[in-house]
C-alpha positions as a printed NumPy array, in Angstrom:
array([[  2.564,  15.22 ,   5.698],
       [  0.375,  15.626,   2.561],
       [ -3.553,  15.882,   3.064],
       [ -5.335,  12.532,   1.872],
       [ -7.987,  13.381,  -0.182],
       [-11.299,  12.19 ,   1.142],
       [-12.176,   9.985,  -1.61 ],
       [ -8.768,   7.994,  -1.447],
       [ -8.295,   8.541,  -5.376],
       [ -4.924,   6.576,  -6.778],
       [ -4.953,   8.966,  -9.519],
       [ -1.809,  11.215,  -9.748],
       [ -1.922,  14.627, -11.313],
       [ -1.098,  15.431, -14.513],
       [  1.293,  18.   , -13.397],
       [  2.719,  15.236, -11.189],
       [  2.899,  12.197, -13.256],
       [  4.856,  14.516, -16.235],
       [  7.355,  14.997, -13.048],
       [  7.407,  11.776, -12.154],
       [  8.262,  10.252, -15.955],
       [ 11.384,  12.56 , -16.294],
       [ 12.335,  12.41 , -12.701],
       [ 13.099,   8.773, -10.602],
       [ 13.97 ,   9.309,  -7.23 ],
       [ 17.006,   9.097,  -5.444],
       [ 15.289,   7.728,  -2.156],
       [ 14.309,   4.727,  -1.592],
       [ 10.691,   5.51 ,  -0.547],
       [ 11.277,   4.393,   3.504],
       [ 14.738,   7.088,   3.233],
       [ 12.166,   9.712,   1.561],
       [  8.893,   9.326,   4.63 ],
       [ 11.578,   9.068,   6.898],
       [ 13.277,  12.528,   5.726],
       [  9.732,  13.94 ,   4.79 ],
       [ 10.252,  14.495,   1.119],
       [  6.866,  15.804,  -0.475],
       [  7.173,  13.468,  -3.718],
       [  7.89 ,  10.325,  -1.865],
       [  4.835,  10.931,   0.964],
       [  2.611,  11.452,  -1.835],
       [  4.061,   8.34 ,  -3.6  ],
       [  3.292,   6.427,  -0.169],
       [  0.026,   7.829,  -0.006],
       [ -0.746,   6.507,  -3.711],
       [  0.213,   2.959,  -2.867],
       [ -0.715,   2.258,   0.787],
       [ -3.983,   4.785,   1.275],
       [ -6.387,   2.308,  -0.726],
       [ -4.907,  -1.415,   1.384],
       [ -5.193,   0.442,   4.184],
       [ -8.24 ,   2.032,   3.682],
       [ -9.616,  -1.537,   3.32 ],
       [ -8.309,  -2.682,   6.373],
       [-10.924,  -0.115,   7.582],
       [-13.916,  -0.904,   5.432],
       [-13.505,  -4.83 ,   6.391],
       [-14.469,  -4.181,   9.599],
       [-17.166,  -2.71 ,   9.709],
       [-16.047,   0.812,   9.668],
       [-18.405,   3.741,   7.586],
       [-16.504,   4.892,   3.963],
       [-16.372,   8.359,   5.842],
       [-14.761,   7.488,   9.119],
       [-12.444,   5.125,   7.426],
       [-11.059,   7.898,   5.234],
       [-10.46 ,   9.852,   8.676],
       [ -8.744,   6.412,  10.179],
       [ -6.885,   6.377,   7.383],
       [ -5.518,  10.176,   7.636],
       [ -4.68 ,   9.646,  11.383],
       [ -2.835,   6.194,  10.503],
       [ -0.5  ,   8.155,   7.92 ],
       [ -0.059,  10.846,  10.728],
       [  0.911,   8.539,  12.934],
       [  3.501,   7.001,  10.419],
       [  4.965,  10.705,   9.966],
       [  5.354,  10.822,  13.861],
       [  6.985,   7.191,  14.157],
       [  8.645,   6.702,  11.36 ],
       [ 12.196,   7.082,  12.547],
       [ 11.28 ,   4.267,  15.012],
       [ 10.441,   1.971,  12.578],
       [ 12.596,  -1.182,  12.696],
       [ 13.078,  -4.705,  11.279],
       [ 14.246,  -6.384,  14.4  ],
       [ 12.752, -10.079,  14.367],
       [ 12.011, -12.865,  11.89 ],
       [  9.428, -11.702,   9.994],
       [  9.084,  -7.721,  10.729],
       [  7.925,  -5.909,   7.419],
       [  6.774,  -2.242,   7.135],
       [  3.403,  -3.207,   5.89 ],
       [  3.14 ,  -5.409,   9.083],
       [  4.062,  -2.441,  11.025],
       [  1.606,  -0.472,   9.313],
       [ -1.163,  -3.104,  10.037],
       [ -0.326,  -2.995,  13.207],
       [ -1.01 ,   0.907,  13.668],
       [ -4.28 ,   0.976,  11.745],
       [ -5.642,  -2.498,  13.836],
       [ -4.864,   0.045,  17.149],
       [ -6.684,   3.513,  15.314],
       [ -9.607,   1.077,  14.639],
       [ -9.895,  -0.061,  17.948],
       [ -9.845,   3.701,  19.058],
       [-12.555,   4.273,  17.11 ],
       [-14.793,   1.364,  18.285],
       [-13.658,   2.535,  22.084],
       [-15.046,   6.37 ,  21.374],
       [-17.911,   4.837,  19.303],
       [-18.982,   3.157,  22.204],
       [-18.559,   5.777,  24.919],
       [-20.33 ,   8.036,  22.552],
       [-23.182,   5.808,  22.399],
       [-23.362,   4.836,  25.943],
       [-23.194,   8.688,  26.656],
       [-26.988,   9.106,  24.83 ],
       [-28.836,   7.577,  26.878],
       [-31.945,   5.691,  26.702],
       [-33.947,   2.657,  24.639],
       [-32.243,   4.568,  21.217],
       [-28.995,   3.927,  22.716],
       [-29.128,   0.648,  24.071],
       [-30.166,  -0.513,  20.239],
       [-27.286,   1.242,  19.15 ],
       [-24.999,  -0.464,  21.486],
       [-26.293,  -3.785,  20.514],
       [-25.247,  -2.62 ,  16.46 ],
       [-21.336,  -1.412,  17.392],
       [-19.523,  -4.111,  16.458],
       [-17.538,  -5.825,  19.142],
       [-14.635,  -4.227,  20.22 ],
       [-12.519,  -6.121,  17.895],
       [-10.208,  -5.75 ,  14.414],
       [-10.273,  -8.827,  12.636],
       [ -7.239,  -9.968,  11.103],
       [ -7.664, -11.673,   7.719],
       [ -6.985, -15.177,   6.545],
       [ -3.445, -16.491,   5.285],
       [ -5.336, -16.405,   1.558],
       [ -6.085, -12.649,   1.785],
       [ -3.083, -11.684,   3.079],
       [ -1.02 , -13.248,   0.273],
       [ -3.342, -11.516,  -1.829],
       [ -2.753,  -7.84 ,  -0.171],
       [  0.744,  -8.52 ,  -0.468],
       [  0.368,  -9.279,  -4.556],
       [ -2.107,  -5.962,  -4.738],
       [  0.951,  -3.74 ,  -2.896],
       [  3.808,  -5.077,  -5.586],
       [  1.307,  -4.479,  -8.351],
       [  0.044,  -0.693,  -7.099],
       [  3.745,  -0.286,  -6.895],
       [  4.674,  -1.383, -10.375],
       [  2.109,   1.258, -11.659],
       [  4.175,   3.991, -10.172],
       [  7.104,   3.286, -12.095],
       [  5.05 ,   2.191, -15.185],
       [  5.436,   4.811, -17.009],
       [  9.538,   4.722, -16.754],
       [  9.995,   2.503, -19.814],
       [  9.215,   1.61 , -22.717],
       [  6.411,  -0.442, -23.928],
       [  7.798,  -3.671, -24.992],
       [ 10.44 ,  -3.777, -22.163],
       [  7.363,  -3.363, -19.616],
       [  5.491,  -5.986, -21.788],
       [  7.996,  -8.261, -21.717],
       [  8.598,  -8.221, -17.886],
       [  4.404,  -8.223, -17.391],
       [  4.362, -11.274, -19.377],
       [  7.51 , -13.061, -17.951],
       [  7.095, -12.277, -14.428],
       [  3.46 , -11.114, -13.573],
       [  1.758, -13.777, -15.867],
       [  4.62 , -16.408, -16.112],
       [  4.592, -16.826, -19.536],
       [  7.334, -19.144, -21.567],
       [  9.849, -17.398, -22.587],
       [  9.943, -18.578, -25.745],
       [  6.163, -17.397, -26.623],
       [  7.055, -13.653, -25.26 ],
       [ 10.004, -13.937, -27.82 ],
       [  7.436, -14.906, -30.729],
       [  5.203, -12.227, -29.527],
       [  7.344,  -9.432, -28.907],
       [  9.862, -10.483, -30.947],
       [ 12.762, -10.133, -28.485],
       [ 15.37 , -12.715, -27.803],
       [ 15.135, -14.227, -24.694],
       [ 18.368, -12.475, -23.311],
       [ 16.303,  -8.93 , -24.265],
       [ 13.562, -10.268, -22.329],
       [ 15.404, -11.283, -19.03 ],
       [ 17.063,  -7.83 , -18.938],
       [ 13.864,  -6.206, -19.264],
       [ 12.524,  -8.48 , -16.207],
       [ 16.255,  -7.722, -14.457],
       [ 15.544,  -3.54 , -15.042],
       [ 12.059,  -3.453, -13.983],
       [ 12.862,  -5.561, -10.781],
       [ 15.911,  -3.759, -10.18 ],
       [ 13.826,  -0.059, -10.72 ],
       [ 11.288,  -1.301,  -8.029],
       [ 13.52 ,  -2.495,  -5.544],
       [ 15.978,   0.66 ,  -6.001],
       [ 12.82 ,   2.411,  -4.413],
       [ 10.531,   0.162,  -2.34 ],
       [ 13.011,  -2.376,  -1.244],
       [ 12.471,  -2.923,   3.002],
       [  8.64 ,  -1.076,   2.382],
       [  6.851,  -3.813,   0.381],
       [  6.914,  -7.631,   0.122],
       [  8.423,  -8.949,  -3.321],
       [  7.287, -12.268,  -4.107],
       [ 10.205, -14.071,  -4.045],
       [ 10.67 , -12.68 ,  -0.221],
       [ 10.093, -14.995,   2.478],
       [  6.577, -14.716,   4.444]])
């Protein structure tokens, strides 16, 4: 499994993103983690390190140890992956993946607090009463909808660069921002057929490689 870079950057290479514009994969991106392929874990990293990485940071959790939570949460995705199923109402990867960081979080309050107990003295019974409570809280209906909306966007920048500027336009416009058709016809001048095949090849790129890994807004909650 690739390293995560400390600083969670999004940014892809240059040497990677000129691969990635003249090469779409021919994994979906759950078939690629599952058979380690190096393009699709770094592809995973790209769109889940920063969400997850968040998770972290909301509670309560230092910028540096949450990078390290975040490392053992993808490790622990390399090591489980094959295990990973949709068996109820309502599984989702990104559920699944919740699920692991909520119990590497609650591993780190656990040694935090051993750690601190294991000092000794006035010092440490100050520093007992500032651990947060041995407890990952989960987020409000609001903020999940709104993770869910960040993950299909991050993904849409990875295959960005895959078309052309007016189809991508027209399917931003259409889709993202739910603009009439007939304006994005004025202002791109595209009929409106042009315009729902550009919304038809975007949506059909992005599910070709992230279908059963992200939540598509049209999927039920």
């Amino acid at each position: 499994m690739p390293r995560l870079d400390i600083a969670l950057t999004t940014k892809v290479s240059a040497r990677n993103s000129k691969l990635m514009m003249t090469k779409q994969t021919s994994l979906t991106m759950l078939d690629g983690i599952r058979k380690q392929d190096a393009d699709q874990w770094n592809r995973f990293v790209q769109l889940f390190g920063p969400i997850v990485y968040e998770w972290c940071r909301r509670n309560g959790i230092s910028e540096y140890d949450s990078a390290d939570i975040v490392q053992e949460v993808f490790q622990v995705v390399s090591e489980k992956i094959l295990e990973f199923r949709r068996e109820q109402p309502g599984d989702s990867f990104h559920g699944w993946l919740y699920g692991i960081t909520r119990f590497k979080c609650l591993d780190y309050f656990r040694a935090r607090g051993k750690q601190v107990v294991a000092t000794g003295g006035t010092t440490a019974m100050r520093q007992i009463h500032e651990t947060p409570d041995l407890e990952f809280h989960d987020f409000p209906a609001a903020e999940i909808d709104s993770m869910r909306m960040c993950l299909f966007r991050r993904a849409l920048e990875l295959i960005k660069t895959e078309f052309e500027s007016k189809t991508w336009q027209a399917f931003w416009k259409i889709t993202i921002e739910e603009a009439h058709t007939t304006d994005v016809s004025e202002e791109l001048g595209m009929t409106p057929g042009a315009i729902h095949n550009a919304k038809y090849k975007v949506l059909r790129r992005l599910r070709s490689e992230f279908e059963g890994i992200i939540p598509f807004p049209d999927d039920k909650k």
